[in-house]
LOLUMGU-351707 format. One record per residue (C-alpha): residue number from 1; z, x negated, y. Coordinates in steps of 0.2 Angstrom, whole numbers. Example, Ala and Ser with C-alpha at 12.3 -4.5 7.8 and 13.67 -1.06 7.14 Angstrom:
REM LOLUMGU-351707
NODE vexro     z     x     y
NODE     1    39   -62   -22
NODE     2    36   -68    -5
This chain:
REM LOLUMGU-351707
NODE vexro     z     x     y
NODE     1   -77  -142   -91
NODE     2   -71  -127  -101
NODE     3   -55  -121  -100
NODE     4   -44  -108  -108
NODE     5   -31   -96  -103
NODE     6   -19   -80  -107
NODE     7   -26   -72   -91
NODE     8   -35   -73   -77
NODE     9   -33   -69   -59
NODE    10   -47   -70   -47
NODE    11   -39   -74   -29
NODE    12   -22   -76   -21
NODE    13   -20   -61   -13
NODE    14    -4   -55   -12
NODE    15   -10   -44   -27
NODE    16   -16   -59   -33
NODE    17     1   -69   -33
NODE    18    12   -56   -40
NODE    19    -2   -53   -53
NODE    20    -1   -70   -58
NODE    21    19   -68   -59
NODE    22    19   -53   -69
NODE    23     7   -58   -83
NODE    24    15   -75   -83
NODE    25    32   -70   -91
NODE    26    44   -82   -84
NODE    27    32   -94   -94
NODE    28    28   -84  -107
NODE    29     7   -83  -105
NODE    30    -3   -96   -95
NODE    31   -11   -91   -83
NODE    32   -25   -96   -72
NODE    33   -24   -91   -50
NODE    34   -40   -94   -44
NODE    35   -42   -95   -26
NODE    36   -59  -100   -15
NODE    37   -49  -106     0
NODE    38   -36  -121     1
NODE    39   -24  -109     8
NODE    40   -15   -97    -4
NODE    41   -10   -78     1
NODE    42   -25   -69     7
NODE    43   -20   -58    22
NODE    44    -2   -59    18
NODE    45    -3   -79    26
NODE    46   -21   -83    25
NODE    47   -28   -70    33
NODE    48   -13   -70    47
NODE    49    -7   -52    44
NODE    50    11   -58    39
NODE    51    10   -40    29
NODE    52    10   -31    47
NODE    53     4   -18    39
NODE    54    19    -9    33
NODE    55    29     7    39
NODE    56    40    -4    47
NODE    57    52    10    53
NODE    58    58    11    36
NODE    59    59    -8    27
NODE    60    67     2    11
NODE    61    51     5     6
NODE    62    48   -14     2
NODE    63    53   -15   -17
NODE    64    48   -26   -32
NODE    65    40   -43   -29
NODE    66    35   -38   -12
NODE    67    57   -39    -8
NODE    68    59   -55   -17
NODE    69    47   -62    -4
NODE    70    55   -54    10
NODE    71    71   -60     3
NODE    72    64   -78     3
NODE    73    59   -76    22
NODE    74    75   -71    25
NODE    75    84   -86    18
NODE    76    71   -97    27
NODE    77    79   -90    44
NODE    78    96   -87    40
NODE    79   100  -100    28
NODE    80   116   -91    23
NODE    81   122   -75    23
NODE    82   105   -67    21
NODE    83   110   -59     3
NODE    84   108   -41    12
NODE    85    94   -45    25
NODE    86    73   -46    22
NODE    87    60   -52    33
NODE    88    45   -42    31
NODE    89    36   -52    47
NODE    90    37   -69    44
NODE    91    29   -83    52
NODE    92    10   -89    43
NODE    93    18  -107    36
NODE    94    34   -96    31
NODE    95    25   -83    20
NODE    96    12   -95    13
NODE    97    30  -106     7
NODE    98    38   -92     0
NODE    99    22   -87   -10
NODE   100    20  -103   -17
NODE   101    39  -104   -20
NODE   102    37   -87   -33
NODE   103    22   -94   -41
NODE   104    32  -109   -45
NODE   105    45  -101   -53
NODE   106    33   -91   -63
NODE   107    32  -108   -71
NODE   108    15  -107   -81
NODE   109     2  -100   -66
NODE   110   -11  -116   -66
NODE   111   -13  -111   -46
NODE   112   -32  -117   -44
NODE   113   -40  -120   -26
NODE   114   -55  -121   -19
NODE   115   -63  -112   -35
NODE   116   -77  -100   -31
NODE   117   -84   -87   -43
NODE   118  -102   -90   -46
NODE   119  -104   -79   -64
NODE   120   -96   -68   -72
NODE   121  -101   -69   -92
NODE   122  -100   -54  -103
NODE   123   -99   -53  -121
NODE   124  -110   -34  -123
NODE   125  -112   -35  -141
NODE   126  -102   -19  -142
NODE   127   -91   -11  -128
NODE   128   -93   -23  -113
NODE   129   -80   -38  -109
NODE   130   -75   -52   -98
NODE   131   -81   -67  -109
NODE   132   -78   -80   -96
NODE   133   -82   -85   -77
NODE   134   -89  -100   -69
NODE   135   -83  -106   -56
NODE   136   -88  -121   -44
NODE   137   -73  -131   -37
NODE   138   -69  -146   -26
NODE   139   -64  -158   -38
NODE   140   -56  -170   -24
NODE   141   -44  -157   -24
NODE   142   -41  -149   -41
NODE   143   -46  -163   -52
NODE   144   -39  -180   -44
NODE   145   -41  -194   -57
NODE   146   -56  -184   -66
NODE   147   -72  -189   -57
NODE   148   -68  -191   -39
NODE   149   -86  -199   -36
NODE   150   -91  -179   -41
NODE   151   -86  -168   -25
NODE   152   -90  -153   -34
NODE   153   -86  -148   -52
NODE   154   -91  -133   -61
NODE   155   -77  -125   -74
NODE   156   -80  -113   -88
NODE   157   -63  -103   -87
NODE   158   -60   -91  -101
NODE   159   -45   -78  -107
NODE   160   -43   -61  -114
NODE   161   -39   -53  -102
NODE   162   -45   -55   -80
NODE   163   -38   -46   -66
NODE   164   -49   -45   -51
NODE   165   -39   -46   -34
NODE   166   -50   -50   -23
NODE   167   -55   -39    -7
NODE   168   -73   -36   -12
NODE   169   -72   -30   -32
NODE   170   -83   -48   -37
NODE   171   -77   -50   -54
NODE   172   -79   -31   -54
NODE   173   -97   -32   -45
NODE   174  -101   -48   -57
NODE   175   -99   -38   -73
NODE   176  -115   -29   -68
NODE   177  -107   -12   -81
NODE   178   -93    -6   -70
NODE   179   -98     9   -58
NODE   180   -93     3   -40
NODE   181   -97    10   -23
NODE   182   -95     7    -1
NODE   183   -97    15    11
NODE   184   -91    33    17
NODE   185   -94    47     6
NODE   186  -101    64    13
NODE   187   -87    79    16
NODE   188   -98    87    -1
NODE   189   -93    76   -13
NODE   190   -75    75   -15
NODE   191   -74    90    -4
NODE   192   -63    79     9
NODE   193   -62    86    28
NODE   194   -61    66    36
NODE   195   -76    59    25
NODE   196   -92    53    32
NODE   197   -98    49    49
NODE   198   -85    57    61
NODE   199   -88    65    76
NODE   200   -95    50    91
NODE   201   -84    47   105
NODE   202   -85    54   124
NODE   203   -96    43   137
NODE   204   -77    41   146
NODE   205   -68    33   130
NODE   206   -50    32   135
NODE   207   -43    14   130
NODE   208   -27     9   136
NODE   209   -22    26   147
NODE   210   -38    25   154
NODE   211   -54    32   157
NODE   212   -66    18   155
NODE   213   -84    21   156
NODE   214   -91     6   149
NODE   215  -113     3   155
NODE   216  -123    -3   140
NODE   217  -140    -4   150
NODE   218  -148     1   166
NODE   219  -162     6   157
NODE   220  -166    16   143
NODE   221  -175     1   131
NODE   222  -161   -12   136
NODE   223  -146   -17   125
NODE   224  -133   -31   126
NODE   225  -124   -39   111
NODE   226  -112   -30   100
NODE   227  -121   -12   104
NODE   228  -131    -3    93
NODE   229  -145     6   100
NODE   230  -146    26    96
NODE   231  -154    39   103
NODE   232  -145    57   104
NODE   233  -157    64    90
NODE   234  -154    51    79
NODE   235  -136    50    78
NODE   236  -131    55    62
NODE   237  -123    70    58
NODE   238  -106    73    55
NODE   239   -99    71    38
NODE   240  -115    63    31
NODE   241  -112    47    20
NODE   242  -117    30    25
NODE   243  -115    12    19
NODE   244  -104     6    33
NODE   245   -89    -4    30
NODE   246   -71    -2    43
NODE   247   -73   -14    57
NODE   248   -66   -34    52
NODE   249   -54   -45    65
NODE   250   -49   -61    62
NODE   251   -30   -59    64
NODE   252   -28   -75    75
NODE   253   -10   -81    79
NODE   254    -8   -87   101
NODE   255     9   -93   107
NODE   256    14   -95   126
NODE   257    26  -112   119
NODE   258    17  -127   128
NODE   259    25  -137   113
NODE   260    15  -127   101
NODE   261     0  -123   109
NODE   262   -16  -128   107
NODE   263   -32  -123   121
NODE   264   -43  -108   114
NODE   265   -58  -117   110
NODE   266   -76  -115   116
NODE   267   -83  -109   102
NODE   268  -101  -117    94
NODE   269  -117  -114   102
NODE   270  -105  -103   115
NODE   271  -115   -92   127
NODE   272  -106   -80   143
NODE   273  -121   -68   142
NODE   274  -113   -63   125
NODE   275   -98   -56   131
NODE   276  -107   -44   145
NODE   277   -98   -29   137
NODE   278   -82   -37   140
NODE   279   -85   -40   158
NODE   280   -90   -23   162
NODE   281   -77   -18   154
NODE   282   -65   -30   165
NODE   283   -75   -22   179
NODE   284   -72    -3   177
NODE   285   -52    -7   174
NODE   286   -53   -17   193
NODE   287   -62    -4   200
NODE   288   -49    10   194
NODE   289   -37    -2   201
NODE   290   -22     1   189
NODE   291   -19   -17   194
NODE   292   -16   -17   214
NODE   293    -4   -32   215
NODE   294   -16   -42   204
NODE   295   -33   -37   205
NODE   296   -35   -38   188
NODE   297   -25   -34   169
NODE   298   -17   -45   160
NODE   299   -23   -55   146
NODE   300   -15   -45   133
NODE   301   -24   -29   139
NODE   302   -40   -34   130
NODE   303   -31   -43   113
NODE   304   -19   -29   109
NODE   305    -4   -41   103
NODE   306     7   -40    92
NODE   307    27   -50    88
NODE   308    33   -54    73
NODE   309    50   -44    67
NODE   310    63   -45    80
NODE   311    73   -55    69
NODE   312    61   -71    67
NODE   313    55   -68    86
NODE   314    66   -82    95
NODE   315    64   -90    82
NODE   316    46   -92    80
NODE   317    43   -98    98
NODE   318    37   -83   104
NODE   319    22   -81    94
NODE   320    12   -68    93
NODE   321    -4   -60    84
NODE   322   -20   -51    88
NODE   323   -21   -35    80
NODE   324   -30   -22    85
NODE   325   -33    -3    96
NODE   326   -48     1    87
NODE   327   -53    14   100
NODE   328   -60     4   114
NODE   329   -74    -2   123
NODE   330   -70   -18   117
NODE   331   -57   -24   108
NODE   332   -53   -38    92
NODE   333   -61   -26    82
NODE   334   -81   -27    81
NODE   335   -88   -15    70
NODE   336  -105   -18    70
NODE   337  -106   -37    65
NODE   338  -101   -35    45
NODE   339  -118   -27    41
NODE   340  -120   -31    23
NODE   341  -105   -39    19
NODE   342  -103   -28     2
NODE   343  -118   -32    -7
NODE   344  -122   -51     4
NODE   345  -120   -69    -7
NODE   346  -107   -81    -3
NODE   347  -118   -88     8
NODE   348  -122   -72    19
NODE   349  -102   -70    19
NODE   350  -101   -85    27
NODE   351  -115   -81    42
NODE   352  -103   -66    45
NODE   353   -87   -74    46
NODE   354   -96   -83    58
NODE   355  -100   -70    68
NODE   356   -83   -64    68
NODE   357   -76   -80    73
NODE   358   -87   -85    86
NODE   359   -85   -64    91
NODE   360   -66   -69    94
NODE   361   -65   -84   100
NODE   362   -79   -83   113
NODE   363   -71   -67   120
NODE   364   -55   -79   122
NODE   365   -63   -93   131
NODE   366   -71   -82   142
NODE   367   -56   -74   147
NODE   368   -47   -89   150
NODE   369   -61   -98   158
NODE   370   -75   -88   166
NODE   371   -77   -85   184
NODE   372   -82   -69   184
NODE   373   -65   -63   176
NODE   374   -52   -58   190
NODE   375   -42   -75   194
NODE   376   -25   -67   188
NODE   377   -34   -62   169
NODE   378   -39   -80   168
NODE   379   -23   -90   173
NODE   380   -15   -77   163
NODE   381   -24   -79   147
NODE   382   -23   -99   153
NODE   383    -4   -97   147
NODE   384    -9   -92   129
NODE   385   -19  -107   115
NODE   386   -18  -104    96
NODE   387     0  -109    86
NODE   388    -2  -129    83
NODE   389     8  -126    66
NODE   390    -2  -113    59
NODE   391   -18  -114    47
NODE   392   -16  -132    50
NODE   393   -29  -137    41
NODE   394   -41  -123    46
NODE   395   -41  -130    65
NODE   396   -28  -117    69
NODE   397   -39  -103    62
NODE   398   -35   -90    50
NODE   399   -47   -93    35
NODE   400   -45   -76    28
NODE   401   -56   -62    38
NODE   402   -47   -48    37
NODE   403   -59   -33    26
NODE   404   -54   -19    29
NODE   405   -64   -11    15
NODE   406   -78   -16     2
NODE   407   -84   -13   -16
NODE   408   -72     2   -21
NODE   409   -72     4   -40
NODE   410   -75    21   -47
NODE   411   -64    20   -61
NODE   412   -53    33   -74
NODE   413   -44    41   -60
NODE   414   -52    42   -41
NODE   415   -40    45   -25
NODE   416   -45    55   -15
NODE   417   -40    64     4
NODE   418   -34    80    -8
NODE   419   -26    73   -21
NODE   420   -19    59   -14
NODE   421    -4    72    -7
NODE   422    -9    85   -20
NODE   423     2    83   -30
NODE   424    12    70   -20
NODE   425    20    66   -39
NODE   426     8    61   -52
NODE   427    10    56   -71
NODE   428     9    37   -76
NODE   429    13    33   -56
NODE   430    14    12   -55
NODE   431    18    12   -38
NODE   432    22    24   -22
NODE   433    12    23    -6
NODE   434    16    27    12
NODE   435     3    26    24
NODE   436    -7    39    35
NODE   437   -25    39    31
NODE   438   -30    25    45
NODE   439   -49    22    46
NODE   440   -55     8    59
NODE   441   -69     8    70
NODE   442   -88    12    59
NODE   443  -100     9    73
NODE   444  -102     4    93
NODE   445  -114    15   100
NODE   446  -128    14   116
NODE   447  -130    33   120
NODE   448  -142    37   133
NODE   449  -135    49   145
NODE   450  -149    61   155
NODE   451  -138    62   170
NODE   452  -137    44   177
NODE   453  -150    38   166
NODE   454  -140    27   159
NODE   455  -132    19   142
NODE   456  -112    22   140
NODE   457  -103    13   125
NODE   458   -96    24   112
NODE   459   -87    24    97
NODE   460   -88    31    81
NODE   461   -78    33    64
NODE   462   -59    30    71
NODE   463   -45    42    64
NODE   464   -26    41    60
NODE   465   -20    58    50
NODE   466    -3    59    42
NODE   467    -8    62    23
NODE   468    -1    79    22
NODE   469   -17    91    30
NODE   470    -5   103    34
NODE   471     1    91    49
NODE   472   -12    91    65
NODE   473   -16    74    66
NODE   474   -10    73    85
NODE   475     7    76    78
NODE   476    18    63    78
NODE   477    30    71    64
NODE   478    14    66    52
NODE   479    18    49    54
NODE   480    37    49    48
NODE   481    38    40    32
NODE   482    45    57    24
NODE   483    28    64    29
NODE   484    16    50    21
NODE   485    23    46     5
NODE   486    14    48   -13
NODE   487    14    41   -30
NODE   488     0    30   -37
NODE   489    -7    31   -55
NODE   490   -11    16   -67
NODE   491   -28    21   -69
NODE   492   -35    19   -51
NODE   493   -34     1   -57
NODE   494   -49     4   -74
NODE   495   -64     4   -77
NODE   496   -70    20   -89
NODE   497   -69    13  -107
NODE   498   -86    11  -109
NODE   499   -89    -1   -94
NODE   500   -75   -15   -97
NODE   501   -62   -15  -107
NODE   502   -53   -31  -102
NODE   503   -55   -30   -82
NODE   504   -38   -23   -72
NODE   505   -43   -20   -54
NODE   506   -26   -18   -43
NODE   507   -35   -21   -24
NODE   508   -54   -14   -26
NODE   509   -45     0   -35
NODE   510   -55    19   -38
NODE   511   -51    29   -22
NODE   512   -64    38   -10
NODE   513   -67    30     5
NODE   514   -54    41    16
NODE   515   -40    39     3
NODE   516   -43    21     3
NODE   517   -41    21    22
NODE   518   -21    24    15
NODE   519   -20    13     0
NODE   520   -26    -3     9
NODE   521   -11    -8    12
NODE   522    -3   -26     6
NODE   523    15   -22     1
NODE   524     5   -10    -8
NODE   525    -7   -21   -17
NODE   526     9   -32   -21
NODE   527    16   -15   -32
NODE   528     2   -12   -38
NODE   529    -4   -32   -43
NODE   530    12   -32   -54
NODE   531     7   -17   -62
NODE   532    -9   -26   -68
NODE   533     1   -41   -72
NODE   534    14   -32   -83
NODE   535    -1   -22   -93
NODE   536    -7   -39   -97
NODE   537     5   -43  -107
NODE   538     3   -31  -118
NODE   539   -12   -42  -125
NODE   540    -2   -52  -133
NODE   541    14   -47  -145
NODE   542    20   -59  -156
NODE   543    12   -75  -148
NODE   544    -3   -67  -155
NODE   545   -20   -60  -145
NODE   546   -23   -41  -148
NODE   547   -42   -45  -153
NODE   548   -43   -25  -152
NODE   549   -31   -20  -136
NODE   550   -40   -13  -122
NODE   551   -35   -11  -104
NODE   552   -38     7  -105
NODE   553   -26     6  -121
NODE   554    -9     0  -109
NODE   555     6     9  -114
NODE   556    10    14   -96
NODE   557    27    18  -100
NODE   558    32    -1  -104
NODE   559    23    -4   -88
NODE   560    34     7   -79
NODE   561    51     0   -89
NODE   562    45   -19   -83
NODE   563    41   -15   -66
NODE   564    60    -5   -64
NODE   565    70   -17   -74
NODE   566    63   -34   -72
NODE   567    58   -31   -56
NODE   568    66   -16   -47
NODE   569    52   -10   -39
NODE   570    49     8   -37
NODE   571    37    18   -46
NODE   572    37    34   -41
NODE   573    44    44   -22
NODE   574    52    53   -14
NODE   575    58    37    -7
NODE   576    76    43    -1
């Protein structure tokens, strides 16, 4: 089954979608969307994010493709009158709608699910290209009336030009040319104050106004689940580089509406001596006794919740979402469970969303269930289930683990901590970003302490720093949007010419690991997806393929003149 196109998108990421929109051309080019899941949007609606992940402060900054959505949520809600209004939060079904509403318009995206990458085919005769990718896909679903005796088909998908969206670089990785990297580089290389391993956190973490001091062990040899072991000596030393990837979280959606609720389940092959860590935890909070009426916190101490946009909030029968602290003892976040995601196959992805799941989960059902846990956290955290209308078909489960961070190209131009704000304007700018530098949690110590004898939980590799390293990172003027923002250049998306010259890369784009910690953001990745998709075109004039065009030969100035005028989004700050 071979099968041709114009271009090429790997995943439905938001990136992904207004990739596919762009390159399209109100039906202009056909194009192909492939996405692994059966569930479109990556952590824009798969993933359960609902684009959180914005300055929210400030919904001006939403521009381009990333408005026309909100502008879609908005009608869902309002119906009428909603011409001036946007809704950056939406519910999961809602954004997933509205996603699949702008690809239909596009008019000539062939939206393909449940299609996974398995090669990527390169024609190296001179400089290297994208030939052609295999895919493997379930044919019940994207091929009815084909075979359906075949539950799996492989497909043959070629074009000129690709544009890898996904979250981990695969078409990028798959060329096996392109120069790639993970991981946190050390302070030497890019010369960045915030790079590499960061200084590990005190045996008291503080979590929640509190002073917790969470016991690994009693001994010196014995470790519960979810701590790594370290001895003081071995601990690595500050601003060293390592191959650890930010902390992953499934962002799970939980409602209170009996209506809409269904019970957090026991998760598979579910054992309570897994979540020691959170009991102790539970323990040191009682024992502070913060909670004197109750004899214990509630639910929401330990899942660090989040509501979708005030607007929609009534509306969405007060649901919520688990986001994330980052800097406790415990929390959604677990850092030290997605070991080798960058380099693993699909197969040892898989095992580690697993983990992640059963990680989540399991520290619901035992804070709803187990005896141990004070009688007021578990008839508390009885009140809450997962949304009954949300990833219907992934048993209320988001399907999209939420990455953080993963294969990083190292492209034409790399961001970094210094020039991200340095200069702030930058020629051939796509796109403008506002986000602090936000790096989740690397690693969760055992230290042993010589006083006690004892193993305290610690943390390591959290920071939040305006972009501008003139502001002290405990000031909160460094997270005021006037304070963050900074253009973006076309070229973060490229490969060097002599590595791949038909390959845009808008998500795993070239940025040191400490800039990254800014760019990850999804309105972000929409500006910047549209960008790719408008320096497709440029493949093709006259109904003809450009046999010699190159991505690193895109006229950056019509990119910029699409993106302004079909699109009004903005390319370049200061925002105001």
């Amino acid at each position: 089954n071979n099968e041709n196109f114009d271009v090429i998108v790997y995943k439905s990421s938001p990136a992904g979608i207004t990739s596919a929109i762009a390159a399209a051309n109100n039906g202009k080019l056909r194009v192909a969307l492939v996405e692994p899941l059966s569930m479109i949007g990556g952590m824009g609606a798969a993933g359960g994010l609902g684009l959180h992940d914005q300055q929210m402060s400030n919904l001006t900054m939403i521009t381009g493709l990333a408005k026309t959505w909100a502008k879609l949520n908005a009608e869902y809600y309002y119906k009428t009158n909603s011409s001036n209004k946007i809704v950056n939060h939406p519910e999961i079904f809602v954004a997933e709608k509205n996603f699949q509403i702008m690809i239909d318009k596009a008019k000539s995206i062939d939206l393909m699910l449940e299609c996974r990458l398995i090669n990527v085919n390169m024609d190296r005769t001179e400089i290297p290209k994208i030939q052609s990718i295999d895919v493997i896909c379930n044919n019940n679903n994207n091929n009815k009336g084909i075979d359906d005796k075949k539950k799996f088909i492989m497909k043959t998908l070629s074009a000129p030009v690709f544009i890898d969206a996904s979250y981990d670089g695969d078409l990028m990785v798959g060329t096996n040319s392109i120069d790639y990297t993970y991981g946190r580089e050390s302070t030497e290389v890019y010369n960045e104050s915030l790079a590499g391993v960061q200084r590990v956190g005190e045996k008291l973490e503080s979590f929640q106004g509190l002073n917790i001091s969470a016991t690994v062990s009693e001994t010196n040899d014995t470790l519960i689940k979810y701590v790594a072991f370290q001895n003081v000596t071995s601990i690595p030393k500050i601003g060293s580089s390592d191959k650890k990837l930010m902390s992953f979280q499934h962002r799970a959606c939980i409602t209170t509406d009996q209506d809409n609720l269904v019970p957090f389940p026991q998760p598979k092959n579910y054992n309570r001596e897994d979540f020691v860590l959170l009991q102790r935890v539970l323990n040191e909070v009682v024992k502070l006794n913060k909670f004197p009426k109750t004899n214990g916190p509630p639910f929401s101490y330990f899942t660090d919740l989040g509501e979708y946009s005030k607007e929609v909030f009534d509306i969405a029968k007060k649901k919520k979402y688990i986001i994330c602290c980052g800097t406790a003892p415990v929390d959604s976040d677990q850092p030290n469970i997605n070991r080798g995601w960058a380099t693993a196959n699909h197969a040892m992805r898989e095992e580690i969303i697993e983990k992640h799941t059963y990680y989540l989960q399991g520290s619901f059902f035992y804070l709803a269930n187990d005896l141990f846990v004070p009688e007021f956290t578990r008839n508390d955290a009885k009140r809450f289930g997962l949304c009954k209308d949300e990833f219907v078909k992934y048993n209320n489960w988001p399907p999209q683990l939420y990455i953080r961070s993963s294969n990083r190209l190292r492209g034409m131009k790399v961001m970094t901590q210094n020039n991200v704000a340095n200069p702030r304007k930058k020629i051939n700018s796509i796109a403008m970003g506002c986000w602090e530098f936000d790096q989740h949690t690397m690693a969760r110590y055992g230290i042993f302490n010589k006083e006690d004898g004892k193993r305290y939980v610690v943390n390591e590799g959290f920071f939040r720093h305006a972009i501008d390293p003139f502001i002290p990172p405990e000031s909160t003027k460094g997270l005021e949007p006037y304070d963050l923002w900074y253009d973006v250049p076309f070229e973060v998306m490229l490969p060097k010419r002599e590595q791949c010259q038909n390959l845009i890369i808008p998500v795993a784009l070239s940025a040191s690991s400490v800039a990254f910690s800014s760019l990850r953001i999804e309105t972000m990745y929409m500006d910047l997806g549209t960008a790719a998709g408008s320096g497709a075109r440029q493949f093709f004039k006259s109904n003809h393929v450009d046999i010699d065009m190159t991505v690193q030969d895109i006229d950056v100035d019509e990119v910029r003149d699409i993106l302004t005028k079909e699109y009004e989004q903005r390319i370049e700050g200061p925002f105001w």
